[in-house]
VOGU-3710 file (C-alpha; in Angstrom, 3 decimals, decimal comma):
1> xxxxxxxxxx> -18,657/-8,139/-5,467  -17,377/-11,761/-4,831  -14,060/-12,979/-3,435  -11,489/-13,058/-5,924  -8,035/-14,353/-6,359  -5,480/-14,627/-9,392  -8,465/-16,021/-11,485  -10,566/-14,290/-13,901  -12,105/-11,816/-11,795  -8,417/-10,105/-11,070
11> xxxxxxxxxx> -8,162/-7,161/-8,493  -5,238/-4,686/-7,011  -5,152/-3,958/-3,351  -3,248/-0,241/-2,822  -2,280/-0,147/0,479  -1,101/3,264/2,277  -0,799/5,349/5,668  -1,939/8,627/6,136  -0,948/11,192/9,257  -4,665/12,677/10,523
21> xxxxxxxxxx> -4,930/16,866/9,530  -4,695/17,367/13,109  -1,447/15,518/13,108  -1,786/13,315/16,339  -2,774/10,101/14,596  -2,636/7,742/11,711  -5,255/6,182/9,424  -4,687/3,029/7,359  -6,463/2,678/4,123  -7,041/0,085/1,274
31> xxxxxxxxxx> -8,419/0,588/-2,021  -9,286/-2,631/-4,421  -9,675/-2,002/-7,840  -10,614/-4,419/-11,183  -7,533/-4,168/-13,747  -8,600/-0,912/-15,169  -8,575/0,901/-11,931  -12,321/1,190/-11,437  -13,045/0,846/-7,480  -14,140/-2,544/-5,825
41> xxxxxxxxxx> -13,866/-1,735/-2,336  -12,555/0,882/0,140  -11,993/0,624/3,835  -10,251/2,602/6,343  -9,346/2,424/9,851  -10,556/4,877/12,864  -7,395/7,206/13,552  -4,859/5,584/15,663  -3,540/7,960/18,080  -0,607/7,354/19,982
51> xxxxxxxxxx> -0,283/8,551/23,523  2,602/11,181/24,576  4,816/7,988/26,304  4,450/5,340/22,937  6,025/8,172/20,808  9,346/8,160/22,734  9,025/4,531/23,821  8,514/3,401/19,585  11,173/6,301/18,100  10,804/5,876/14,730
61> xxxxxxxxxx> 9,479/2,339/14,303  6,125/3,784/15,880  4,771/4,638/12,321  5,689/1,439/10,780  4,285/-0,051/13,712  0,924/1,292/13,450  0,914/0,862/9,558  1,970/-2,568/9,863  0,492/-3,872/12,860  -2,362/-2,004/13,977
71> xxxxxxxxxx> -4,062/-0,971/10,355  -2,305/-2,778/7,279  -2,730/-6,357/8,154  -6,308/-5,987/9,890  -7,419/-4,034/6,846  -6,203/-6,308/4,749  -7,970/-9,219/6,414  -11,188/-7,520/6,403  -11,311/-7,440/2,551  -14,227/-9,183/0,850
81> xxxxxxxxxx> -12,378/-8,821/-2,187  -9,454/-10,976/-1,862  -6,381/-9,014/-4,175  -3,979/-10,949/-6,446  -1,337/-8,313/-5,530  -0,985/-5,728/-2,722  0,259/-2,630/-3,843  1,935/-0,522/-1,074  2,776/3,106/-0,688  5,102/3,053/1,957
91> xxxxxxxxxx> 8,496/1,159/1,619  7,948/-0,133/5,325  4,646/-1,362/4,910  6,472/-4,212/2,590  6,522/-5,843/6,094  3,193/-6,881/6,325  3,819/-9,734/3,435  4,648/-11,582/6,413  1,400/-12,145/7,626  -0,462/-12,363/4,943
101> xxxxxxxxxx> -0,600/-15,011/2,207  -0,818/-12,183/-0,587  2,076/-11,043/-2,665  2,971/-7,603/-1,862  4,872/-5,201/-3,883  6,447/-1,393/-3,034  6,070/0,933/-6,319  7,762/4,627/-7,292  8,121/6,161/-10,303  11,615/5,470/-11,635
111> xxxxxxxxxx> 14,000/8,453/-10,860  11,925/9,409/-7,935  14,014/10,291/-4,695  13,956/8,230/-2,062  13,074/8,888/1,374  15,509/8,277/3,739  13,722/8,990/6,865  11,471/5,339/5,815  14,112/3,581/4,137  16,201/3,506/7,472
121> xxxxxxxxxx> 13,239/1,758/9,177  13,904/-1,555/7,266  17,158/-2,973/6,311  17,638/-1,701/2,593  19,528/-5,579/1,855  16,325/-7,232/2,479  14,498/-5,296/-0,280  14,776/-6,411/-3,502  14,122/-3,610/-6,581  13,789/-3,460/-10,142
131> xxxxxxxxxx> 12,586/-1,546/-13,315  9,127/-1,835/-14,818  8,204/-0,477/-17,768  4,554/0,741/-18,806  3,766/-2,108/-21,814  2,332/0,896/-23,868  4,546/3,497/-22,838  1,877/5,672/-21,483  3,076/5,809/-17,774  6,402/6,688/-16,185
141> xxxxxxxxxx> 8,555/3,320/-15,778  8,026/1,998/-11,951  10,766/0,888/-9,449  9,466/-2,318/-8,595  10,573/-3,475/-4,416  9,775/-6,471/-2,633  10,537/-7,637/0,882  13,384/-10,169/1,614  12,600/-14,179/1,814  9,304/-13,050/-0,894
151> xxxxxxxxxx> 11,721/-11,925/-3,697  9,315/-14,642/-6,361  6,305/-11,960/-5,625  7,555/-9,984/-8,560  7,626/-12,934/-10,728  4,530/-14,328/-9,306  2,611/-11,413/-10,204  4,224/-10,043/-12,828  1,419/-10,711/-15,640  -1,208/-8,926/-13,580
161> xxxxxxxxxx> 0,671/-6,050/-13,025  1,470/-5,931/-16,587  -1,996/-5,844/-17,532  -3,197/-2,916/-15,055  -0,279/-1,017/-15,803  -1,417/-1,386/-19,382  -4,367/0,393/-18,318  -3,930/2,534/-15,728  -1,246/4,605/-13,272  -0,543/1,991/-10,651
171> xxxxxxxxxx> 0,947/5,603/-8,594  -2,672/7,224/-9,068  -5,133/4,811/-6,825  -3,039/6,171/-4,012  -3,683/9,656/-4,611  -7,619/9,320/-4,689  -7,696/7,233/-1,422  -5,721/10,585/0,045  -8,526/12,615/-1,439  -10,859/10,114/-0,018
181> xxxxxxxxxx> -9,588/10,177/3,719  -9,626/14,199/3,010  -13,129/14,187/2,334  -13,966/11,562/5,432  -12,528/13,978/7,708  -14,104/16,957/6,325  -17,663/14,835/6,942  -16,612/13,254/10,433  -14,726/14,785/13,202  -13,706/11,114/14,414
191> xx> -11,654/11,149/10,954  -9,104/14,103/11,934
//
């Protein structure tokens, strides 16, 4: 698998953060796919697990912190496979479009609920959303977000998302890497 960019070889970073089963950690994850969804590369981080005085000292901008700072942007500089668009699963993790020179976009299913306890950790007037619909009508529309001061990412990208979403759930990557982390932690103890 070579490096790739917005040429011909086009791939979709999915970006998320997942709470360990024993609860007392986080692990980032990134899955790159090709335009029909097929996998390129997966990598995940060790759990990160925050000691009893950084969970009062961070309140509630410890999990953003963590996804942001500690997993999402090393992940995504460990890639091989360079994507043309980050796809995150977490409103927060938006954030890390500021240190990386990849366009990053937050997805949901249109008419999904929102929630609140993440969107208070960023400040909902630097987030700018709108409608995408599936090109063949075979996937529920997507509210499309991105973070403030990178509001041309949408534009940027727009043809590549297109395409995938042509082919595939952009929603569904995010489910297997959750399936994925499951089964790491089943095979590892180091992974709960």
């Amino acid at each position: 698998m070579s490096s790739s960019t917005m040429g011909n070889n086009k791939v979709i970073g999915f970006l998320s953060l997942y709470e360990t089963i024993s609860k007392d950690g986080y692990l980032g994850a990134i899955l790159i796919t090709d335009m029909y969804g097929i996998p390129q590369e997966f990598r995940c981080t060790h759990p990160v697990k925050p000691t009893m005085i950084q969970k009062p000292l961070y309140g509630d901008k410890l999990e953003p912190y963590i996804g942001i700072s500690l997993c999402g942007v090393p992940l995504i500089q460990s890639l091989q496979n360079k994507p043309a668009v980050m796809i995150v699963q977490k409103e927060y993790l938006l954030e890390v479009r500021k240190d990386i020179d990849i366009p990053v976009i937050f997805i949901r299913k249109a008419g999904e609920a929102i929630d609140i306890k993440y969107n208070e950790t960023i400040d909902n007037s630097s987030v700018r959303r709108e409608r995408m619909d599936s090109p063949t009508g075979s996937f529920q529309p997507l509210i499309i977000s991105t973070f403030y001061g990178f509001q041309d990412d949408v534009t940027e990208i727009r043809a590549v998302i297109e395409e995938a979403f042509k082919n595939f759930d952009l929603i569904e990557p995010f489910e297997r890497i959750e399936k994925s982390i499951e089964v790491l932690s089943k095979q590892h103890n180091r992974f709960q």
